[in-house]
C-alpha positions in Angstrom: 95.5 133.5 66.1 92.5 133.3 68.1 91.1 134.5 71.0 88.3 134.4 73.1 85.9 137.3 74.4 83.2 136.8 76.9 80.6 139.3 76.8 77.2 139.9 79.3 74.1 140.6 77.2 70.5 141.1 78.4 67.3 140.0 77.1 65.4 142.8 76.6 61.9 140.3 76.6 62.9 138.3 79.6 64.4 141.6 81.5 61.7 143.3 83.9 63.5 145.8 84.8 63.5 145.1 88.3 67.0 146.8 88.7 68.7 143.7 91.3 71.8 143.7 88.5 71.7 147.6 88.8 72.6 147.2 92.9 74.7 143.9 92.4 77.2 145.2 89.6 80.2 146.3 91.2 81.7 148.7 88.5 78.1 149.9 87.6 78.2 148.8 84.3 74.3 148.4 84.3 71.7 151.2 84.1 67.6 150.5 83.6 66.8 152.6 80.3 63.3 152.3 78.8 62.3 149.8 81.8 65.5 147.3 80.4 68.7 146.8 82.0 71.7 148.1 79.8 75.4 146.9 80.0 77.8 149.4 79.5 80.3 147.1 77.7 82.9 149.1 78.5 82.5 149.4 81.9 81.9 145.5 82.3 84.6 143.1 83.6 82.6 140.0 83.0 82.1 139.1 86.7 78.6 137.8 85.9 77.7 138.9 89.4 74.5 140.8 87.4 73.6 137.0 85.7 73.7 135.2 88.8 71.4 137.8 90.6 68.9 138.4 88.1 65.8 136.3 89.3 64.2 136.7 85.4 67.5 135.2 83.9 67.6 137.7 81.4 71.5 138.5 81.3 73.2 136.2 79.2 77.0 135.1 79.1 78.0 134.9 75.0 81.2 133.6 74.4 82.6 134.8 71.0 85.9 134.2 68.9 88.0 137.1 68.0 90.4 137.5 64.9 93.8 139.0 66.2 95.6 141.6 64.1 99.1 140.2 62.5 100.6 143.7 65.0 99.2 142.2 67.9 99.8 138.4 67.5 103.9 139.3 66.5 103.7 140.7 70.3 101.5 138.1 71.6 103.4 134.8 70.2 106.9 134.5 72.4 109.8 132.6 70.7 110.3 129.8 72.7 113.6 129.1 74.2 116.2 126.1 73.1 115.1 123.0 74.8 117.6 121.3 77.3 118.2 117.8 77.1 116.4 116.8 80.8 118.7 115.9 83.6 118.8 112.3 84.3 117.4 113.1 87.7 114.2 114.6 85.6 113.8 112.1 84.2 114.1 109.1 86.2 112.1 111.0 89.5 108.7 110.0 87.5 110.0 105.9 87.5 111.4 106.2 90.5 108.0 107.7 92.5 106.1 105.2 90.7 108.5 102.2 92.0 108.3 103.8 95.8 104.3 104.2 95.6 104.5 100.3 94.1 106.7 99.4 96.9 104.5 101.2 99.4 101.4 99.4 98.3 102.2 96.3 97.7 105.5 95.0 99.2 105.3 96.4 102.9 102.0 95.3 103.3 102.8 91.8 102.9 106.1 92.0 104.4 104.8 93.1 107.4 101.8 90.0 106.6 104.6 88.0 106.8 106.8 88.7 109.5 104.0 89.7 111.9 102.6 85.7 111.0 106.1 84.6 111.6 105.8 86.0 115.1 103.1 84.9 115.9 103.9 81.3 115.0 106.9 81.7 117.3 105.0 83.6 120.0 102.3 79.9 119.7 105.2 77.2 119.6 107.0 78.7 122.5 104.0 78.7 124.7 103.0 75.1 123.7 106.4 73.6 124.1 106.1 75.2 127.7 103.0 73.9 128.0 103.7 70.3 127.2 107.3 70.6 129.7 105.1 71.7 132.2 103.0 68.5 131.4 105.2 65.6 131.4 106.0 64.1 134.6 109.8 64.4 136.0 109.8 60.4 135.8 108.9 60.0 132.8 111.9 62.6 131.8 114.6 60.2 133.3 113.3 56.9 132.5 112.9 58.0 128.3 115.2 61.0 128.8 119.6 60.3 127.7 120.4 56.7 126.5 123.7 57.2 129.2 121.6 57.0 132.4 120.2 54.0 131.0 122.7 51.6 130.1 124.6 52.5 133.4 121.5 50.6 135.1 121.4 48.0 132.5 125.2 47.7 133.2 125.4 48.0 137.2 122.6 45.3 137.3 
């Protein structure tokens, strides 16, 4: 098994030796020997706080992959557990969100198209059937209104 260690080095040619990752570090990991910083590697919790400081970009963040002992990977690798067969609530919540976000998205909104057009069409009609009631004179309404009233005149004549 593998792992990953990250590691802070400096440049010893870019480094100045201005002593900004000295004050930044907070574990003091960092001292200025021979005009260079140092990183005491043991010290160091990789917080890059000293990279991101330095204004010569001299501390570098290195990456490297580490071998680990058969001891240490018996403790590291757990045994996994049985697996369950997934409740049939498990496993229909993922269909069943996907059918309510559908539903959400694309039926209400035209639904709601719908019957708000509907209501409006009713909410027209009404008003222009009152209208044209409101136009027609009461004369007219007798004369052209139930056959009975006019065959009683046809018939008392």
């Amino acid at each position: 098994m593998n792992s990953n260690i990250a590691m802070l080095y400096v440049d010893e040619h870019r480094c100045s030796g201005c002593g900004v990752c000295v004050n930044v570090c907070p574990h003091g990991a960092i001292v200025i020997e021979n005009g260079t910083a140092s990183i005491r590697q043991a010290l160091c919790n990789h917080c890059e706080a000293c990279a991101a400081a330095c204004p010569e970009r001299a501390i570098l963040s290195v990456t490297e992959t580490a071998l680990v002992p058969e001891a240490d990977r018996a403790r590291a690798v757990r045994p996994q557990e049985p697996s369950r067969p997934a409740s049939v609530v498990a496993r229909a919540a993922p269909a069943l969100g996907a059918a309510l976000l559908f539903f959400g998205r694309e039926v209400v909104p035209r639904v709601t198209d719908y019957v708000l057009d509907v209501v409006d069409r009713r909410i027209h009609q009404d008003s222009t059937d009152l209208a044209e009631r409101s136009q027609v004179p009461a004369d007219s309404q007798t004369a052209s209104g139930s056959g009975r009233r006019r065959r009683r005149r046809h018939r008392g004549a």
